[in-house]
VEXDREN-2710 file (C-alpha; in Angstrom, 1 decimal):
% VEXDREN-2710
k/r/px/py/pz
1/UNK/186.7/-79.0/128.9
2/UNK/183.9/-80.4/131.1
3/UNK/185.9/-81.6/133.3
4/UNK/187.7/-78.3/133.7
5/UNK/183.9/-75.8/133.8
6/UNK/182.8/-78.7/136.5
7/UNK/185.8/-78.1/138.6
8/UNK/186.1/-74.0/138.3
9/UNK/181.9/-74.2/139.2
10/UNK/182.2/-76.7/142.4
11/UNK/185.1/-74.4/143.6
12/UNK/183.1/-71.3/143.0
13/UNK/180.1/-72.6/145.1
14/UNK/181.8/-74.2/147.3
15/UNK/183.5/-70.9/148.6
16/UNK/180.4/-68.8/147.7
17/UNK/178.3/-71.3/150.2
18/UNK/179.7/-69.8/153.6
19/UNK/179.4/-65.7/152.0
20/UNK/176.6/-66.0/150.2
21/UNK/174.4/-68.2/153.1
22/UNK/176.1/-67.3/156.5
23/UNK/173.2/-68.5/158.6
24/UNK/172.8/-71.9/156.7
25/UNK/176.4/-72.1/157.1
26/UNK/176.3/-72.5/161.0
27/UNK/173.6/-74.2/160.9
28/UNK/175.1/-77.0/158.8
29/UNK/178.5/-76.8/161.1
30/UNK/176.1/-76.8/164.1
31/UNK/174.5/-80.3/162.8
32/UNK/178.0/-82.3/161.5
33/UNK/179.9/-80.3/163.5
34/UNK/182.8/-77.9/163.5
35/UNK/185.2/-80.6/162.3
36/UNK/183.5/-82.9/159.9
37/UNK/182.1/-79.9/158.4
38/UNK/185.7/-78.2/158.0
39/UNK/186.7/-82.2/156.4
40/UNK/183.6/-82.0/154.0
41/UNK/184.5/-78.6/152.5
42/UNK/188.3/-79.3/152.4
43/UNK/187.0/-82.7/150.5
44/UNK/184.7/-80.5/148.2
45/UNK/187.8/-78.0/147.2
46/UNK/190.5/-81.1/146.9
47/UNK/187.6/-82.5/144.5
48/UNK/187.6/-79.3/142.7
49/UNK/191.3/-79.3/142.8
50/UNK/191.7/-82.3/140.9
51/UNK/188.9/-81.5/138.9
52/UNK/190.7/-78.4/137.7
53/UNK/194.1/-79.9/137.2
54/UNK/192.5/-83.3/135.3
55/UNK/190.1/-81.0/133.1
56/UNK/193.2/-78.2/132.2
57/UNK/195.5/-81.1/131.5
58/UNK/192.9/-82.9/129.2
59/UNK/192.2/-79.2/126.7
60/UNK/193.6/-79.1/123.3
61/UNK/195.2/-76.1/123.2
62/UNK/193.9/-73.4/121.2
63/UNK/195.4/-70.3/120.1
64/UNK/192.3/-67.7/120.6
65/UNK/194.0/-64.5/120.1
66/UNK/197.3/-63.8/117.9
67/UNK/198.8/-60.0/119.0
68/UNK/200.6/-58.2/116.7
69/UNK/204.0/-57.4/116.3
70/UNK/204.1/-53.8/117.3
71/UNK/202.4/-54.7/120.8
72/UNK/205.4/-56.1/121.8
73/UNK/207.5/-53.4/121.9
74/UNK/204.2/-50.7/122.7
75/UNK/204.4/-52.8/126.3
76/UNK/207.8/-52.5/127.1
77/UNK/208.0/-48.9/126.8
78/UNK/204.4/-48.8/129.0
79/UNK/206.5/-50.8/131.8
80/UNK/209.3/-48.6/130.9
81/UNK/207.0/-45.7/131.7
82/UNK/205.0/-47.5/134.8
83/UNK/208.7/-47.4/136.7
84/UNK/209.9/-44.4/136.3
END
């Protein structure tokens, strides 16, 4: 499960980084550059790919919520509803 928070977190900053801090953005990509910069962040969301993917596959599953029989059929005739 740590594996899983640490991935969901490094891909939240690391697409937060450029909206949250526009100036230090271009700044940065003004230092490296516009390519290596681009190659460090695609690096930084593969990482948090993998991350993801290696922390999901490594949960127990758990059942957290059980809904009851009558919700079933209650949802159909809301979709039922919804198209006409």
């Amino acid at each position: 499960m740590i594996m899983l928070t640490a991935g969901v977190l490094l891909w939240i900053a690391v697409h937060l980084f450029p909206a949250a801090a526009p100036a230090a953005r271009h700044s940065l990509a003004d230092k490296m550059g516009a390519n290596p910069y681009r190659g460090v962040f695609t690096l930084l969301i593969l990482a948090s790919l993998l991350l993801i993917v290696f922390g999901w596959r490594s949960t127990i599953p758990e059942t957290v919520y059980l809904p009851p029989e009558w919700g079933r059929h209650l949802a159909m005739l809301l979709v039922l509803i919804g198209f006409i």
